[in-house]
C-alpha positions as a printed NumPy array, in Angstrom:
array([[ 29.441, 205.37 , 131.904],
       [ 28.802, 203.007, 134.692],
       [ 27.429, 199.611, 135.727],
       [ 29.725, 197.937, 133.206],
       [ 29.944, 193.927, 133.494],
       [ 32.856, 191.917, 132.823],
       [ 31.962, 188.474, 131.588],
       [ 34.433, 185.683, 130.302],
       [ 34.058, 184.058, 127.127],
       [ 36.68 , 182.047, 124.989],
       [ 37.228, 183.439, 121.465],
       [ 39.519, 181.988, 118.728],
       [ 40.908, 179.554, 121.811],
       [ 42.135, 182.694, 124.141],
       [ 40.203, 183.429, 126.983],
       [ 38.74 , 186.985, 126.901],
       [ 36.931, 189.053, 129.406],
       [ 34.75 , 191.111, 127.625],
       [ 33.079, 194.627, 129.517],
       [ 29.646, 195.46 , 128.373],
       [ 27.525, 197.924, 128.701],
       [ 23.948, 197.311, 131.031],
       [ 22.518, 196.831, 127.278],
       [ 24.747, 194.049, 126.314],
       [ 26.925, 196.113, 124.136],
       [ 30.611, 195.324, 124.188],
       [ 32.753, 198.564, 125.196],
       [ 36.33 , 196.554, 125.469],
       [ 37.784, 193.061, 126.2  ],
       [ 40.953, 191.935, 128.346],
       [ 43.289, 189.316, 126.369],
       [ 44.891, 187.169, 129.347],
       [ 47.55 , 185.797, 127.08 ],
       [ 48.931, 188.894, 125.39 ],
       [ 48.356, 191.168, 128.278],
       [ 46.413, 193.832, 126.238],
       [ 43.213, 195.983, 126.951],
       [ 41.491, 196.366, 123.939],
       [ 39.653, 199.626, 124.081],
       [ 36.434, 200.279, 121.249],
       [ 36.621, 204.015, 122.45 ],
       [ 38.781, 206.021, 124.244],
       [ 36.386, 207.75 , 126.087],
       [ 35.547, 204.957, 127.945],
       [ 38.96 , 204.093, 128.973],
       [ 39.093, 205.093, 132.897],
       [ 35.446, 202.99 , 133.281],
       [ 36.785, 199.981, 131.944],
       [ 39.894, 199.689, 134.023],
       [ 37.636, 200.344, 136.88 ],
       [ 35.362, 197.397, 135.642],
       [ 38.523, 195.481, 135.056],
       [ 40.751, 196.221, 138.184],
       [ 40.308, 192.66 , 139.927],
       [ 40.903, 190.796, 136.968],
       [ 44.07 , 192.255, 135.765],
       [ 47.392, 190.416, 136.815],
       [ 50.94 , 192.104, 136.116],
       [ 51.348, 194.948, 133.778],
       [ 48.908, 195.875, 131.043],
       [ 48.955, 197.632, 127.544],
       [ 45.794, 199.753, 126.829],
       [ 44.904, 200.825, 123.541],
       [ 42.678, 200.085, 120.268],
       [ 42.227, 196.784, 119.127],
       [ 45.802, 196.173, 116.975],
       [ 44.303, 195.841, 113.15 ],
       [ 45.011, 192.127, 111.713],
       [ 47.251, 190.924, 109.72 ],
       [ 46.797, 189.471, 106.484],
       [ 47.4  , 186.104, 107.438],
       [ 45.415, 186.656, 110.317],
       [ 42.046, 187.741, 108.325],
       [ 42.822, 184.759, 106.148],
       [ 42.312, 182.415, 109.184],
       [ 39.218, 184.115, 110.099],
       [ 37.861, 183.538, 106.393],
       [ 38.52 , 180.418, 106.356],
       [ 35.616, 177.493, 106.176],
       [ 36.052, 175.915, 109.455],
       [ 35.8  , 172.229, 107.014],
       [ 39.029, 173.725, 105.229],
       [ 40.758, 174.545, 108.384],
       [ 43.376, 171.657, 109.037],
       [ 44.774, 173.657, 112.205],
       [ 42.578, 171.765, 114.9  ],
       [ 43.871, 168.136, 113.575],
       [ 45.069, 166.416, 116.014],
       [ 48.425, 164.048, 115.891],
       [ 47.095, 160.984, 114.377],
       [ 43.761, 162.689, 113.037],
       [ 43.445, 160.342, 110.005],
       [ 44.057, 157.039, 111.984],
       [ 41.393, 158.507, 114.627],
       [ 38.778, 159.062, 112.271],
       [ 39.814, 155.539, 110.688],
       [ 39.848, 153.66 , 113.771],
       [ 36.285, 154.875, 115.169],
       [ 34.677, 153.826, 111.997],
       [ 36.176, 150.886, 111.665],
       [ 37.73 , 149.408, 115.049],
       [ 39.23 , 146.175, 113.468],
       [ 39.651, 142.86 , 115.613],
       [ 39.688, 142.61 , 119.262],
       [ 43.452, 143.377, 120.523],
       [ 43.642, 140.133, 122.136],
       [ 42.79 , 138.253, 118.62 ],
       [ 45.967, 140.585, 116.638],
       [ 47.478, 143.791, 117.025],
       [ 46.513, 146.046, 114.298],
       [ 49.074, 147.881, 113.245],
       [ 47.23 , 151.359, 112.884],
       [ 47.176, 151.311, 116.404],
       [ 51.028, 151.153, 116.274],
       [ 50.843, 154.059, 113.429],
       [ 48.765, 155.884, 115.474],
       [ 51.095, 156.008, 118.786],
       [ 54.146, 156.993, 116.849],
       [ 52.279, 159.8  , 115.327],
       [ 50.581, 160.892, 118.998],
       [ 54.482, 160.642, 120.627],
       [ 55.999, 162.231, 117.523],
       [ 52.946, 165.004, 118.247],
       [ 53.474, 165.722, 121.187],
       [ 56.986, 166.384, 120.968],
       [ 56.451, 169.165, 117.924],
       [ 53.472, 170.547, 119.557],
       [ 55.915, 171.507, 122.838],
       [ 57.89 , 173.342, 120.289],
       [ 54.84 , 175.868, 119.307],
       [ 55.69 , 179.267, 120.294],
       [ 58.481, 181.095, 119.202],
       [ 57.486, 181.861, 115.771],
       [ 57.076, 177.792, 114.962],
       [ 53.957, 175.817, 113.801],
       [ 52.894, 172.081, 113.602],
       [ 50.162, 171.106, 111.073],
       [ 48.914, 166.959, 111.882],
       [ 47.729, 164.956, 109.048],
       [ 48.311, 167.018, 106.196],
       [ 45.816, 165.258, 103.779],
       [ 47.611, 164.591,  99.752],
       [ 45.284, 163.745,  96.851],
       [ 45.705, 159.858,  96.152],
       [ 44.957, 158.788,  99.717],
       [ 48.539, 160.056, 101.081],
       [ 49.39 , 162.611, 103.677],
       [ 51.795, 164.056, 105.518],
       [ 52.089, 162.996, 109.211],
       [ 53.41 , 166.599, 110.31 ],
       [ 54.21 , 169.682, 108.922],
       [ 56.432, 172.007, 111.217],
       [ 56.683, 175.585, 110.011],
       [ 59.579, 178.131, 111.831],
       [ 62.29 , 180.274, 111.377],
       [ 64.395, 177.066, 110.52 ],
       [ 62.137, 176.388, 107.405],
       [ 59.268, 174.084, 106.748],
       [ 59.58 , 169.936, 107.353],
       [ 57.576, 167.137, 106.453],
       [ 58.097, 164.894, 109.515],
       [ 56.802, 161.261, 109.429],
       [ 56.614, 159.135, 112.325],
       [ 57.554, 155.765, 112.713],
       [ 56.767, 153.187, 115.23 ],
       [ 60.003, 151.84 , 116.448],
       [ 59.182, 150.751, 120.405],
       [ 62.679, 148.804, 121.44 ],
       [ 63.223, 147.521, 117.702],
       [ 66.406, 147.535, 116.176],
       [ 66.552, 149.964, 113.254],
       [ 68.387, 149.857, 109.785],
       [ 68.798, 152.562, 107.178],
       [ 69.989, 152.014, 103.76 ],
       [ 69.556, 154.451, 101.893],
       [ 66.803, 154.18 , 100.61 ],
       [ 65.472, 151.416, 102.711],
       [ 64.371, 151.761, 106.55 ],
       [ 64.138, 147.952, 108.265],
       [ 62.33 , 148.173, 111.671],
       [ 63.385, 144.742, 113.674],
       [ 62.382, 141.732, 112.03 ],
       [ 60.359, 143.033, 109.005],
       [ 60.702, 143.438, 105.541],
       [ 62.442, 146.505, 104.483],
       [ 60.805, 149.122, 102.041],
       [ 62.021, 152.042, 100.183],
       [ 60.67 , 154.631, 103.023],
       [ 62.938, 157.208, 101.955],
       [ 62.175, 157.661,  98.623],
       [ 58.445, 158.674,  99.915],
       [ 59.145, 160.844, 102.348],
       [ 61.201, 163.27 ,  99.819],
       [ 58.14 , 162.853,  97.122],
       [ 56.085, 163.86 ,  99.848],
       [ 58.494, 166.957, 101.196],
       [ 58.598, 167.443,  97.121],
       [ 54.636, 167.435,  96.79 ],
       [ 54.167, 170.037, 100.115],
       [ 57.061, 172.556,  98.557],
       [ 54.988, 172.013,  95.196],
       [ 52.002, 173.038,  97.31 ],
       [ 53.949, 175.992,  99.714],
       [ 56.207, 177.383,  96.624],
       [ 58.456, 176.872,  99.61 ],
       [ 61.254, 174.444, 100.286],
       [ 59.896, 171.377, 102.619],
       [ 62.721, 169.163, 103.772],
       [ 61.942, 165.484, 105.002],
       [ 62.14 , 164.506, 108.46 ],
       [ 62.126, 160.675, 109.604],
       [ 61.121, 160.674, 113.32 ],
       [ 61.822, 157.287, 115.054],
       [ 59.125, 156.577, 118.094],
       [ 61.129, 154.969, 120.324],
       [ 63.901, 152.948, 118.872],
       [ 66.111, 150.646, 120.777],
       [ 69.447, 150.779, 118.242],
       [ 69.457, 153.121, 115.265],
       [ 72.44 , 151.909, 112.536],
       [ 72.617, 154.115, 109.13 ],
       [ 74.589, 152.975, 106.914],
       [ 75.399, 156.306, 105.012],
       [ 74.159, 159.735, 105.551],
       [ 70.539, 159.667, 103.694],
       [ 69.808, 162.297, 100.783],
       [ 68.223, 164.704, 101.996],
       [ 66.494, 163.656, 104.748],
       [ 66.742, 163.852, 108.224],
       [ 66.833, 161.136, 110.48 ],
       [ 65.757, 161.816, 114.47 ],
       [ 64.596, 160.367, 117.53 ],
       [ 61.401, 161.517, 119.173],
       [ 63.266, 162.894, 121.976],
       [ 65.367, 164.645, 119.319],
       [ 62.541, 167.029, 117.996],
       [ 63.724, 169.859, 120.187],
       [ 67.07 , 170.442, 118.073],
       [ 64.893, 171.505, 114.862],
       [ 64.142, 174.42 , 116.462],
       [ 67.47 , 175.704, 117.038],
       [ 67.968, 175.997, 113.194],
       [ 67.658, 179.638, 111.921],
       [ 67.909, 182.15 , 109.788],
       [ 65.645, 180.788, 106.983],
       [ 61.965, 182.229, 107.23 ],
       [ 61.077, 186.174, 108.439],
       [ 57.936, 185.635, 110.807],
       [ 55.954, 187.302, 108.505],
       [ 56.681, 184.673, 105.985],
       [ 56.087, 181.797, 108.391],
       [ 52.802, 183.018, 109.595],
       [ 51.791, 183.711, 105.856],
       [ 53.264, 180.014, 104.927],
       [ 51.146, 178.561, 107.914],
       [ 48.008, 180.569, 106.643],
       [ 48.417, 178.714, 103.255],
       [ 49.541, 175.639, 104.915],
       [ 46.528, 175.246, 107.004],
       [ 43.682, 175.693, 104.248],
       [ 42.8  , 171.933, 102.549],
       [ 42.428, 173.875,  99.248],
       [ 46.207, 174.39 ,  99.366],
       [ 47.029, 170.453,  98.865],
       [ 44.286, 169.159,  96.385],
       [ 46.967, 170.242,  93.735],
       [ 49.495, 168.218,  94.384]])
């Protein structure tokens, strides 16, 4: 075999170099991120490295392409409309905003926009966690207009974490009232454990609340809540050290489920 090419592509958000043959037929491809040579015949093995020698950094495995897992032919089957992985923190409140920008900031803040940075900060935080056998799922849509903000998935179990704006405001809990500053309290607690009720509905899978604060200046709680979890944003990082819960195998089939719409228009 000879005059193989080597041309880049991004597949399934990796970024592959694939080695053709001169009639555009693929012969192997080079995962970056895993390290792996993924050989469609052994016979062709010694030409591809060839091909491949200036691209390859660090050591490499070579073999046949590893044969998916369940989960993982469940992602590839699924309708890209049905596929909730790509959501972004805030997706709801994006889609909400750009069709309907409300009144000039200058006139009155509108407090999506508020909603909305609590849920990019509170984001951001879980989405530095991925890796490590743990998942975040944004915007979890709930029949009835409701949804969940987050869903982390890991080795520590499965949480429904909702973010609240809180930028330098005092905060009060009372069980099961949360009072942010100056305004009116409401029974916040109460939803977040119908909604962590409503996902393990969903999951067949425990889902245990989480109520992320974005920023709080003074956090006062009166008595430790039911069942719910009370953090910081900057707290995010200590979910992950919990353990011991979920095999990977179950997590990555729970995320599978987890990230298909289908999965919540029953609850």
């Amino acid at each position: 075999m000879s005059a193989l090419r080597v041309v880049p592509a991004v597949r399934h958000g990796r970024e592959r170099l694939y080695v053709r043959r001169p009639d555009g037929g693929n012969v192997a491809w080079y995962d970056r991120e895993t390290g792996r040579v993924n050989l469609l015949g052994e016979d062709s093995r010694d030409d591809v490295l060839e091909a491949l020698k200036p691209f390859l950094t660090g050591p490499v495995t070579v073999g046949p392409p590893p044969v998916p897992t369940p989960a993982e032919l469940a992602r590839l089957t699924l309708h890209p409309d049905d596929d909730l992985a790509p959501n972004r923190p805030g997706e709801a409140l994006l889609v909400a905003l750009d069709r309907d920008p409300g009144p000039a900031r200058w006139l009155r803040p509108d407090p999506r926009r508020r909603a909305l940075a609590a849920e990019q900060a509170v984001g951001q935080a879980l989405d530095a966690l991925e890796g490590a056998g743990w998942h975040t799922l944004h915007s979890v849509p709930l029949p009835g207009g409701d949804r969940i903000h987050h869903l982390l998935l890991g080795p520590g179990g499965l949480f429904a974490v909702h973010a609240l704006y809180a930028r330098k405001s005092r905060i009060l809990v009372a069980d099961p009232m949360v009072t942010v500053g100056r305004r009116e309290a409401e029974p916040l607690l109460r939803r977040l454990r119908a909604e962590a009720d409503r996902a393990s509905y969903a999951l067949t899978a425990e889902v245990r609340p989480v109520l992320a604060l974005a920023g709080p200046a003074e956090v006062t709680v009166t008595a430790a809540p039911r069942a719910v979890r009370i953090v910081q944003d900057t707290e995010l990082t200590g979910l992950v050290r919990l353990g011991g819960v979920l095999k990977p195998a179950d997590v990555e089939a729970l995320h599978g489920m987890a990230r298909d719409r289908t999965t919540w228009g029953r609850v």
